[in-house]
C-alpha positions as CSV (number, residue, x, y, z in Angstrom):
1,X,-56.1,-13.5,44.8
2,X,-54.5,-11.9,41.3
3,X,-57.8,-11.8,40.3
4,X,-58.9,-9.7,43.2
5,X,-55.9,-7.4,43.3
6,X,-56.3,-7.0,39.2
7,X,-60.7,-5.8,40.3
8,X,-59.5,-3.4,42.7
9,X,-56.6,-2.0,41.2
10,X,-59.7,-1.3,38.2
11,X,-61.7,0.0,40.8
12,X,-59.3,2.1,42.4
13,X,-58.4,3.5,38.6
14,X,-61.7,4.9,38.3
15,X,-62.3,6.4,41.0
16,X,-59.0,8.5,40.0
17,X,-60.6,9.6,37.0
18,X,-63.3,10.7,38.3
19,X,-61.7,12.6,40.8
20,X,-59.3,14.0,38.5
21,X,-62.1,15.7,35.9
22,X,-63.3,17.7,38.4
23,X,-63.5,21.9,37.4
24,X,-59.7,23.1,37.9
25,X,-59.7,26.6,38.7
26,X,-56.7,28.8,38.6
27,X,-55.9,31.5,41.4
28,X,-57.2,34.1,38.9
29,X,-60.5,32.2,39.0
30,X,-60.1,31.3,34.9
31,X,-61.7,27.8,35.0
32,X,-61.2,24.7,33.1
33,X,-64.4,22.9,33.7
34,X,-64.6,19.8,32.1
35,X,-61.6,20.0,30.6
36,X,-58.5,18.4,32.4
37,X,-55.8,18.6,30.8
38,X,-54.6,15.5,28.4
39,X,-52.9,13.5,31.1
40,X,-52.7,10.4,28.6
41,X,-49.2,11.4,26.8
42,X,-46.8,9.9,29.1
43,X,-49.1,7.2,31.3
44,X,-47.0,4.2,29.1
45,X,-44.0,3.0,30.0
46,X,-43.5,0.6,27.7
47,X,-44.5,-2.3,30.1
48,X,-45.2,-5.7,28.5
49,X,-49.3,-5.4,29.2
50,X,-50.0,-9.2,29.0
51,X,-47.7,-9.7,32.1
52,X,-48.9,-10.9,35.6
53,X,-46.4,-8.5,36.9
54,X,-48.1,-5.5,35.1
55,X,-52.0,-5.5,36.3
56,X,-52.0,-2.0,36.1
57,X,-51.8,-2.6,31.8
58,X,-53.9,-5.3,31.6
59,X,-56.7,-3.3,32.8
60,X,-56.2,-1.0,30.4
61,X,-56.8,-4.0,27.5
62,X,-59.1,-3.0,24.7
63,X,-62.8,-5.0,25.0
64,X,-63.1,-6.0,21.8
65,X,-64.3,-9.4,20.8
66,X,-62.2,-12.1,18.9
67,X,-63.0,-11.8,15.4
68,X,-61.7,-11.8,11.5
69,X,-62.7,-10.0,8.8
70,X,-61.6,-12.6,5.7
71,X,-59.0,-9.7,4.5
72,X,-61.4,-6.6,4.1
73,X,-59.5,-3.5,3.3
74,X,-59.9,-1.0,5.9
75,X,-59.4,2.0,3.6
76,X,-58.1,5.4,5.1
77,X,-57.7,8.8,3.3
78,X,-54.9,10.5,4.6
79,X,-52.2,13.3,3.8
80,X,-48.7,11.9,2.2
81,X,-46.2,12.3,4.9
82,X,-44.4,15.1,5.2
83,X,-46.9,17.4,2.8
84,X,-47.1,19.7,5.8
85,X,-44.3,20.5,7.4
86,X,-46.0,21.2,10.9
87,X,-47.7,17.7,10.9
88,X,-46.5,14.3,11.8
89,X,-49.5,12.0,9.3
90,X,-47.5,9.0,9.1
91,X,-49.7,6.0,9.6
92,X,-48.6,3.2,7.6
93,X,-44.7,1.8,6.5
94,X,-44.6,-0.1,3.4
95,X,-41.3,-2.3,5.6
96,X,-39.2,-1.6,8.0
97,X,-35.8,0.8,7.6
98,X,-34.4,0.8,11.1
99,X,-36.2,4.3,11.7
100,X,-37.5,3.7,15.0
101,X,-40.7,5.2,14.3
102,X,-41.6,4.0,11.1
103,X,-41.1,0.2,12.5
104,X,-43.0,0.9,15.3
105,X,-45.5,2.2,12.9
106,X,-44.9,-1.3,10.9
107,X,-45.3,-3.6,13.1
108,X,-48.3,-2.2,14.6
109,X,-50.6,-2.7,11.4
110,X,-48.9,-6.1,10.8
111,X,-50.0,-6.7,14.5
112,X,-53.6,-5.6,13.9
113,X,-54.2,-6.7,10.3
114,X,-52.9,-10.5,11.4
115,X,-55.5,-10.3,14.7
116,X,-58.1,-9.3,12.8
117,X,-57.6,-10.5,9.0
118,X,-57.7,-7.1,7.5
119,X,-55.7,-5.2,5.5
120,X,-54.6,-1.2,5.9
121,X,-54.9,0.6,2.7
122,X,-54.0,4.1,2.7
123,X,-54.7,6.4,0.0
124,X,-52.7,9.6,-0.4
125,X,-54.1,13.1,-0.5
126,X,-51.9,16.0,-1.8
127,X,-53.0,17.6,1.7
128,X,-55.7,17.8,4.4
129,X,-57.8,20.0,2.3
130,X,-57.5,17.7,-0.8
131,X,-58.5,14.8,1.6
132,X,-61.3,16.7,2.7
133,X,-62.2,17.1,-0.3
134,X,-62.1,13.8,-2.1
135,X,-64.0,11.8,1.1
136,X,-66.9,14.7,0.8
137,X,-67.6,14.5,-2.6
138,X,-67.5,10.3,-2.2
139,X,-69.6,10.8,0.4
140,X,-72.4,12.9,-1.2
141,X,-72.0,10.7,-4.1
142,X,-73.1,7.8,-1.9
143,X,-70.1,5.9,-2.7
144,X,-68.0,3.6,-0.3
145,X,-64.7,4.7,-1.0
146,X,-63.3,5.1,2.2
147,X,-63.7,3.9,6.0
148,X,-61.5,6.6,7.6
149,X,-60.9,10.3,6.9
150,X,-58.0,12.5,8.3
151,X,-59.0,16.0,7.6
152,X,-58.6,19.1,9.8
153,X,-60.7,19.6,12.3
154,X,-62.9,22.5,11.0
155,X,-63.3,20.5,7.5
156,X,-64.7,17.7,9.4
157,X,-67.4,20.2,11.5
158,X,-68.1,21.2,7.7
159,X,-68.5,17.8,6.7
160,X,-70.5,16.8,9.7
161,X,-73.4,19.8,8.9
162,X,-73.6,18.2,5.8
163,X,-74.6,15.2,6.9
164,X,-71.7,13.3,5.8
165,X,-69.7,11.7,8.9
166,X,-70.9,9.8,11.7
167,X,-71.0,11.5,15.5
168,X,-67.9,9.4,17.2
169,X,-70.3,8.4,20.6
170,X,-72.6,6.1,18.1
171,X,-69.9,3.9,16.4
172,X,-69.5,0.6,18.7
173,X,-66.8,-0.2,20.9
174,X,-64.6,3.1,21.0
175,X,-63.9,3.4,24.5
176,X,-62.9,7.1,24.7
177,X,-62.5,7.3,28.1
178,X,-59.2,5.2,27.2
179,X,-55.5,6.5,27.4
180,X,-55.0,6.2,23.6
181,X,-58.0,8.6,22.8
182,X,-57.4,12.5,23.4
183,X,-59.5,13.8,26.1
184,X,-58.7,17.1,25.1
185,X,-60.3,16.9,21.4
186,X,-63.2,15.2,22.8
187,X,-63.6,18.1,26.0
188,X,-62.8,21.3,23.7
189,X,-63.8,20.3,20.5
190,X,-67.8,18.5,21.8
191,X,-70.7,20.2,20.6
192,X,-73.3,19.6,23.4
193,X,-70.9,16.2,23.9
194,X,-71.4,15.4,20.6
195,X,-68.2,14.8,18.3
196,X,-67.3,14.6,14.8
197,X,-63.4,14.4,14.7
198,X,-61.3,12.7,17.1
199,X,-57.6,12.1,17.6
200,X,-56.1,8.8,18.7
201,X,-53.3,7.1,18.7
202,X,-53.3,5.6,15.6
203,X,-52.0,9.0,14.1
204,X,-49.5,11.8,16.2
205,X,-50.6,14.4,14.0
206,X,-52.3,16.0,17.3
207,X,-49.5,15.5,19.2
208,X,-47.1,17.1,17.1
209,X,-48.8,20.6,16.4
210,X,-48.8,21.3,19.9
211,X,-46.7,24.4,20.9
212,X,-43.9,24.0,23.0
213,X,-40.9,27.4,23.5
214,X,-38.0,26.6,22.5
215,X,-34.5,28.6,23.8
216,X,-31.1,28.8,22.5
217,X,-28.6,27.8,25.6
218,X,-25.8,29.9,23.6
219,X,-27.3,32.7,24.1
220,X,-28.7,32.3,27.6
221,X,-25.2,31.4,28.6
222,X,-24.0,34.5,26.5
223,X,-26.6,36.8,28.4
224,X,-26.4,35.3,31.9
225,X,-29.6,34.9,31.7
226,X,-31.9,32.6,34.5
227,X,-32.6,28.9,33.9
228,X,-35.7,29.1,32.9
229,X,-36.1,25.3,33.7
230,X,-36.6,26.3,37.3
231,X,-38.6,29.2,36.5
232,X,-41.1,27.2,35.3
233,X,-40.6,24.5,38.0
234,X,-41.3,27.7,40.7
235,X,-44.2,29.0,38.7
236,X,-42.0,31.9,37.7
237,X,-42.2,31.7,33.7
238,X,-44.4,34.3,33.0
239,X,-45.1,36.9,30.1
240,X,-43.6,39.9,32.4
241,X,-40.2,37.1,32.8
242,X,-40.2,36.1,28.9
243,X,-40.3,40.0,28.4
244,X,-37.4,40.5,30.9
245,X,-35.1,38.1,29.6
246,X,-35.9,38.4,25.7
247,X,-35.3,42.7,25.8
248,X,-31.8,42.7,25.6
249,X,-31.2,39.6,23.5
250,X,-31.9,41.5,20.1
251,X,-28.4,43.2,18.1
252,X,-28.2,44.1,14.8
253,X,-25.8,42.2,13.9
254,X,-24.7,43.2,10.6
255,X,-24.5,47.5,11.7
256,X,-26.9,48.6,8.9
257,X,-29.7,50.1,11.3
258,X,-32.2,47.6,9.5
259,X,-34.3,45.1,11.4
260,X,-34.6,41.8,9.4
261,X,-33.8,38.2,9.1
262,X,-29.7,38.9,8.8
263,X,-29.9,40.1,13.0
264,X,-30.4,38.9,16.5
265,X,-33.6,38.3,18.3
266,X,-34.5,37.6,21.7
267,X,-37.9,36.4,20.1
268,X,-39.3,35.1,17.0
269,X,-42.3,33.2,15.9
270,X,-45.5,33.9,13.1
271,X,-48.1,36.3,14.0
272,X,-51.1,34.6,13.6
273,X,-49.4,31.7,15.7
274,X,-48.2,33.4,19.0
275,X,-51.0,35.9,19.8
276,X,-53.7,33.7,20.2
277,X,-51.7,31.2,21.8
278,X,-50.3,33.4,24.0
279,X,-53.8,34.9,25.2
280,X,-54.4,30.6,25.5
281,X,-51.3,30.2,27.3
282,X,-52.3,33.1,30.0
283,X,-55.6,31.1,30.8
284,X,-58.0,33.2,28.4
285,X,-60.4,31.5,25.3
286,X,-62.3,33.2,23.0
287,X,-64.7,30.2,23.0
288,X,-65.9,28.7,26.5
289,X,-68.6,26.4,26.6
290,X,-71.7,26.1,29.0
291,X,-73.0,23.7,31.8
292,X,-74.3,22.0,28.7
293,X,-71.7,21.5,26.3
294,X,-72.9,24.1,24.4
295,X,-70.2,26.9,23.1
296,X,-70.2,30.7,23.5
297,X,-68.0,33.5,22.2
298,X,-66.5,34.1,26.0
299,X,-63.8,37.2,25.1
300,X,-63.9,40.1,26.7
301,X,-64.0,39.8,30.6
302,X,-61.7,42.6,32.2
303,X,-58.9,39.4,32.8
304,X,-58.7,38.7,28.6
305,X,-58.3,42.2,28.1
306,X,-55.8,42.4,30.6
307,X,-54.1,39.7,28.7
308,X,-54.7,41.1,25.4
309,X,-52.8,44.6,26.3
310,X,-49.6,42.8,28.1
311,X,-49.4,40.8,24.8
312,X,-48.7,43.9,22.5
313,X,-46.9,45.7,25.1
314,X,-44.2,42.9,24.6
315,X,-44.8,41.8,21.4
316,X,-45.0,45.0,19.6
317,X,-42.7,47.2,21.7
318,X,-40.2,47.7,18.5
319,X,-39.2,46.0,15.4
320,X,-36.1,44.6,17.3
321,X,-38.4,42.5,19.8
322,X,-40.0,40.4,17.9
323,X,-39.3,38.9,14.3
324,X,-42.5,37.7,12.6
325,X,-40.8,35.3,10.1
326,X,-44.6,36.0,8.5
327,X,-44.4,39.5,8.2
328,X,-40.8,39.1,7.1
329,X,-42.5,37.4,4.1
330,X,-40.4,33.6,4.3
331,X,-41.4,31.2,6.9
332,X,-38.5,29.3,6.3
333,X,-36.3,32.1,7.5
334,X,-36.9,30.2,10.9
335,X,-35.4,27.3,9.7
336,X,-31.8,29.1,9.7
337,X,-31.9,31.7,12.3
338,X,-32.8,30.1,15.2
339,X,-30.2,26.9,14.5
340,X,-27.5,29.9,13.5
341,X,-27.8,31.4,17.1
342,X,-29.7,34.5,15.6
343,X,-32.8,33.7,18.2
344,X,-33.4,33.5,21.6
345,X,-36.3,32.5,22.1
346,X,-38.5,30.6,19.4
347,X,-42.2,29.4,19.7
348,X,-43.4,27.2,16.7
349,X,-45.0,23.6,16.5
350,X,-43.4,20.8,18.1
351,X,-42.8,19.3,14.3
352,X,-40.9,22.0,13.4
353,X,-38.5,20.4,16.5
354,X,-37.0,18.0,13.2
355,X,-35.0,20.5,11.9
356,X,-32.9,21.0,15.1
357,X,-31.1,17.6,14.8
358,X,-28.3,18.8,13.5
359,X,-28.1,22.1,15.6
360,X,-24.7,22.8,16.7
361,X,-25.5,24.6,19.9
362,X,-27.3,23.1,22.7
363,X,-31.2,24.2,23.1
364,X,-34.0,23.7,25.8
365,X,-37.9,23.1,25.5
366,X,-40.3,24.9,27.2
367,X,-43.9,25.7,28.1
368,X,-45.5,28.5,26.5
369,X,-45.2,31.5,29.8
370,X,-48.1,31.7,32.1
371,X,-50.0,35.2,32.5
372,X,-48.8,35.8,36.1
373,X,-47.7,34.2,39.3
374,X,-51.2,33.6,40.3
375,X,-51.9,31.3,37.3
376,X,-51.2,27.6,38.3
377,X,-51.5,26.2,35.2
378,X,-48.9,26.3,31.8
379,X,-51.4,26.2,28.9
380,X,-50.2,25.2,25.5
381,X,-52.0,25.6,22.6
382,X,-52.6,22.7,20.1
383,X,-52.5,24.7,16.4
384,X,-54.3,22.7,13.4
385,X,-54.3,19.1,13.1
386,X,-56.0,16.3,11.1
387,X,-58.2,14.4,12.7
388,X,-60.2,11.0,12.1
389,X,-63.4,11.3,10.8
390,X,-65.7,8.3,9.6
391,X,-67.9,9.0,6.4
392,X,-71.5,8.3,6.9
393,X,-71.2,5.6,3.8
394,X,-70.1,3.3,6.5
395,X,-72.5,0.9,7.1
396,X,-70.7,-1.9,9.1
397,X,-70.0,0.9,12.4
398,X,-68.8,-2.1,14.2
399,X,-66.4,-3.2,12.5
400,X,-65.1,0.0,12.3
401,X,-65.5,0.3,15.3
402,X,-63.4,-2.7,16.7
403,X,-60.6,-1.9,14.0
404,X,-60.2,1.8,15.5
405,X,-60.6,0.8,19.1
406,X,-58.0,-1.8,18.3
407,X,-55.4,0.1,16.5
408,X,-55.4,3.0,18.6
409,X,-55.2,0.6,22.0
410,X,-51.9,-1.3,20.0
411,X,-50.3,2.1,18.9
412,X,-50.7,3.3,23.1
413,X,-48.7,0.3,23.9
414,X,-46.0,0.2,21.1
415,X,-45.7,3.4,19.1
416,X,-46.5,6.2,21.6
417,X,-43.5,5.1,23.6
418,X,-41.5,5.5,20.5
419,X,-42.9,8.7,19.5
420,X,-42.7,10.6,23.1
421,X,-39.9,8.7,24.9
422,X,-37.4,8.2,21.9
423,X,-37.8,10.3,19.1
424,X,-38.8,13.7,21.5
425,X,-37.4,12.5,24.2
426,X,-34.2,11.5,23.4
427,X,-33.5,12.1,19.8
428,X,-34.7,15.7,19.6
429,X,-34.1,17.2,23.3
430,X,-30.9,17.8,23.6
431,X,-31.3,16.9,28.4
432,X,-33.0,15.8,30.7
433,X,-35.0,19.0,31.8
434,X,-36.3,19.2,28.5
435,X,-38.5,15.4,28.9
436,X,-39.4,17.0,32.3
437,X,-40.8,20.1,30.4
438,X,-43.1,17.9,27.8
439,X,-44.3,16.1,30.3
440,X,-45.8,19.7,31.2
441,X,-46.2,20.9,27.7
442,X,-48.5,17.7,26.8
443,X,-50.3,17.7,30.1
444,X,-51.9,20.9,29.5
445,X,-53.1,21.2,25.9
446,X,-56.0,23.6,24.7
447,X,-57.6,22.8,21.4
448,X,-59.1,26.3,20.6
449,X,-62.4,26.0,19.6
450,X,-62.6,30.0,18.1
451,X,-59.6,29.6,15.4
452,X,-60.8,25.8,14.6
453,X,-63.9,26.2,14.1
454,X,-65.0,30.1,13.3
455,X,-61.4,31.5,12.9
456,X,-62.9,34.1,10.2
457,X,-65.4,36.0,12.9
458,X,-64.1,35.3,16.3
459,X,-59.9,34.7,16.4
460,X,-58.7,36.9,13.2
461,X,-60.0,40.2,13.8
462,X,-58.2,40.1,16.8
463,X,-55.3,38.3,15.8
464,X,-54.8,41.5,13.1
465,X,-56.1,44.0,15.5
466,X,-52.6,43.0,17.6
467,X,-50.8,42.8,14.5
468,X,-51.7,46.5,14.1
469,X,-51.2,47.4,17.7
470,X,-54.8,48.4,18.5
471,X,-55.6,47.9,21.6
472,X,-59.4,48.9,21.6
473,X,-60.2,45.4,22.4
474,X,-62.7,45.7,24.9
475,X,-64.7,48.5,22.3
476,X,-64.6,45.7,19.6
477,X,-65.9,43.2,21.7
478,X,-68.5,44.8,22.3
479,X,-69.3,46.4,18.7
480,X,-68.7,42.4,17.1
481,X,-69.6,39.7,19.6
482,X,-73.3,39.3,18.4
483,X,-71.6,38.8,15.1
484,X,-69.2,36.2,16.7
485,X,-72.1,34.4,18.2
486,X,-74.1,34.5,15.5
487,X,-71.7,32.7,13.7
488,X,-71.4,30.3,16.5
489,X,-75.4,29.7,16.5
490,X,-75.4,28.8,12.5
491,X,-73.3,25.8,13.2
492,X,-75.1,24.8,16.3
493,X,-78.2,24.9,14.9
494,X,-77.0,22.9,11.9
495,X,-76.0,20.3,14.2
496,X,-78.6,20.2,16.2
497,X,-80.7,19.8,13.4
498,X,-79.2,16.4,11.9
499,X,-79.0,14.6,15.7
C-alpha cells in the first residue's frame, strides 16, 4: 500500500509541473512563456526525507547509483568568500564555528565526500573574472586543472563559443527538472534549450543577488505612510504608489540647499541597478525569446515605452528624489544612510541585507513595484551571479555528473533550509511579513538575458539614455535594434556552430 501511495503521490507531482509551466500571461498581455517563475526556493521544509512519514521527499531522492571514487579530488574554481560584496560564494568550511551556515555548508561536503569517497578541493580566485580567467586558459591549454568553474554568467557564454565548457543537458545524471536546480537560469538564460551555466544548490550566489526593496519602518511610521505589506498583498505596490509614498520623504537635512549623501531620501539605489530592473519588475525585457528557444532583442513595443517614460518621470523628477550612491561617486555611502534613517526606501541585492544586522530601527522587505494594477505578477530581477560551468577537459562526465547531482540534491535538503528559513528568514528580517514577502520575491525571479549576455549593445544605451533623462526611446529603438540583434546573431551563430 506505501508503495502505491509513494507511485501516485510521484504521479500526481508531475502532473503539477506540467500544469504549472504553462504560458503565464499578465492582464497587460506581457507573457512569460516558458518561464515560471522559480517556485523551488521555499518547497523544503526541512523534513527528514528518508522517513515513511514524508513520501512527498522521498520522491524527490536524487537517482544516482551507489558508487566510490577511491578519494578523487573533485576540484572547483571558485571566488574567496566575501571578494564581492553582492555575492554569497561560500561552498566549502574548513570545520565548523557554530555559524549556522557555514556548518550546514560543512557537513554537507563531509556528507557527500564520505558517500562517494571523494574529496572537495576548492581553489581560490581573487574574483569571478580571475576565475574565468585561470579555467579558460587551463582549458585551451588542454590541461585538467579543474572539474568545476564558478564564473559569471556572460564569462561562461564566452567560454562556451570557445569551445571550452560542456552544454549542461549532455553531462549524465543531472536531473534539472529537480527542486535544487534553478529553473529560472535554465528558462532565461537557454540558447535554443541549450545551456552553458547553471545554478544549483551547491552555491547561493544566485539566490543572493536577487533584488528585493527594502523600507525604513522609522520613517514610514514618521510619514504615516501605508503598510506597504498589504499593498503588495492587494496588488496595490506599483511604480505610481512607490512614487506617491517616496515624494515627500526627502529633507535636507543639514539646511545647506545641497542634495548629497549628508540628507534624507525617500529613495536611493545605483543607476545602472534600478532602471533596468525596474522596466523588469513592470513586466518588460529587452531580450524575449521565440517558440524555439531562440532569443531576440524584444524592446520597444508601445507597453516598454510606456514603462520606460514612468521610470524617469519618478526617478529623475529632481535631485531630492532619488540618490544614486553611483553618481554620488561611493557605493558604500549606502552602507550608512539607509541604517542611519537617511532612506526610505532602498533597492539593492539581497547580500547587501548583511549589513543591516545591527540596524537600530526596524526595516521591512519588499518586492520590487509592479507597473500597474493590471500586472499580476511582482517581477524581481536577479543582477550578476557566478554560475557553475564544467570545462570541456573533463573527460569522466559521469562522474561529474553524479557528484553535482548529488551535492546539489544534499544542499536542497540541509543548507537551503539554513540559508532561506534561518539566516533571511530569521536572522536578517526583522517580522514575519517580511518571510511572507521572499516567498514572493524568490518566486518570481527574471535572469535578464540583454545585461548578461550583450549588456554593451542592448541594456546600457538605455540604462544611460535614463541616466540622462532622454526619453526618445522609441526613436532609438528603432535607429539601434538591428545593431542589438546583430549582436545577438554573432553569439547564436557561434553556438550553433560548435553543437
Amino acid at each position: 500500500m506505501k508503495k502505491i501511495l509513494v507511485l501516485l503521490l510521484a504521479l500526481f507531482l508531475v502532473c503539477s509541473v506540467i500544469i504549472s509551466c504553462g504560458d503565464k500571461s499578465n492582464a497587460d498581455g506581457v507573457s512569460d512563456k516558458d518561464n515560471t517563475p522559480g517556485d523551488n526556493i521555499a518547497e523544503n521544509n526541512g523534513s527528514d526525507s528518508n522517513s515513511d512519514e514524508n513520501p512527498e521527499a522521498a520522491v524527490l531522492e536524487p537517482d544516482l547509483p551507489d558508487i566510490k571514487f577511491d578519494g578523487y579530488n573533485f576540484r572547483v574554481i571558485n571566488t574567496k568568500p566575501d571578494a564581492v560584496t553582492w555575492l554569497l560564494t561560500q561552498i566549502t568550511a574548513d570545520e565548523e564555528t557554530a555559524d549556522v551556515f557555514n556548518d550546514a555548508v560543512y557537513r554537507r561536503n563531509r556528507i557527500i565526500e564520505d558517500r562517494y569517497g571523494i574529496e572537495i578541493v576548492e581553489i581560490e580566485a581573487n574574483d569571478p573574472g580571475d576565475a574565468k580567467n585561470k579555467a579558460q586558459k587551463s582549458a585551451k591549454s588542454g590541461s585538467d586543472d579543474y572539474d568545476l568553474v564558478f564564473a559569471y554568467i556572460g564569462d561562461s557564454l564566452n567560454m562556451a563559443q570557445a569551445g571550452l565548457l560542456h552544454e549542461v543537458n549532455t553531462i549524465p545524471y543531472l536531473a534539472l527538472e529537480k527542486p535544487w536546480w534553478d529553473k529560472d537560469v535554465i528558462n532565461d538564460l537557454s540558447f535554443s534549450h541549450r545551456i552553458y551555466g547553471v545554478a544549483g544548490d551547491f552555491c547561493f550566489a544566485h539566490y543572493s543577488a536577487v533584488m528585493p526593496m527594502f523600507f525604513n519602518k522609522k520613517l514610514l511610521s514618521d510619514f504615516g505612510l501605508e503598510d506597504p505589506y498589504q499593498l503588495v498583498r492587494d496588488g496595490k505596490w506599483t511604480l505610481d504608489k512607490f512614487a506617491d509614498m517616496s515624494k515627500d520623504a526627502s529633507l535636507d537635512l543639514n539646511g545647506d540647499g545641497k542634495w548629497n549623501q549628508e540628507d534624507q531620501y525617500g529613495f536611493m539605489s545605483l543607476n545602472f541597478l534600478v532602471y533596468p530592473s525596474f522596466m523588469i519588475s513592470a513586466g518588460e525585457k529587452f531580450v524575449d525569446k521565440d517558440e524555439n528557444d531562440v532569443p531576440y532583442f524584444a524592446a520597444g513595443s508601445p507597453r516598454f515605452v510606456d514603462v520606460y517614460e514612468k521610470i524617469l518621470s519618478i526617478l529623475n523628477a529632481g535631485d531630492n528624489r532619488f540618490f544614486d550612491a553611483d553618481a554620488a561617486g561611493n557605493h558604500r555611502y549606502q552602507d550608512t544612510m539607509f541604517p542611519g534613517n537617511q532612506v526610505l526606501f532602498w533597492h539593492e541585492l539581497m547580500n547587501w541585507s548583511k549589513i543591516l544586522r545591527d540596524m537600530e530601527s526596524d526595516f521591512g522587505i519588499l518586492p520590487t513595484p509592479k507597473y500597474d494594477e493590471n500586472q499580476t505578477i511582482y517581477y524581481s530581477r536577479v543582477f550578476n551571479a557566478t554560475m557553475m560551468a564544467v570545462p570541456v577537459t573533463v573527460l569522466d562526465t559521469e562522474r561529474e555528473g553524479i557528484i553535482l547531482e548529488a551535492l546539489c540534491a544534499e544542499s536542497y535538503k540541509s543548507v537551503k533550509p539554513v540559508y532561506y528559513d534561518t539566516m533571511l528568514k530569521t536572522k536578517i528580517s526583522r517580522d514575519e511579513e517580511s518571510g511572507e514577502m521572499l516567498d514572493i520575491i524568490f518566486a518570481n525571479r527574471i535572469y535578464d538575458m540583454g545585461y548578461l549576455y550583450w549588456d554593451s549593445n542592448v541594456l546600457s544605451p538605455y540604462t544611460t539614455m535614463a541616466k540622462a533623462g532622454k526619453n526618445e526611446v522609441a526613436s532609438y529603438v528603432e535607429k539601434n535594434k538591428d545593431k542589438a540583434q546583430a549582436a545577438m546573431q554573432k553569439t547564436i551563430d557561434a553556438l550553433d556552430a560548435i553543437s
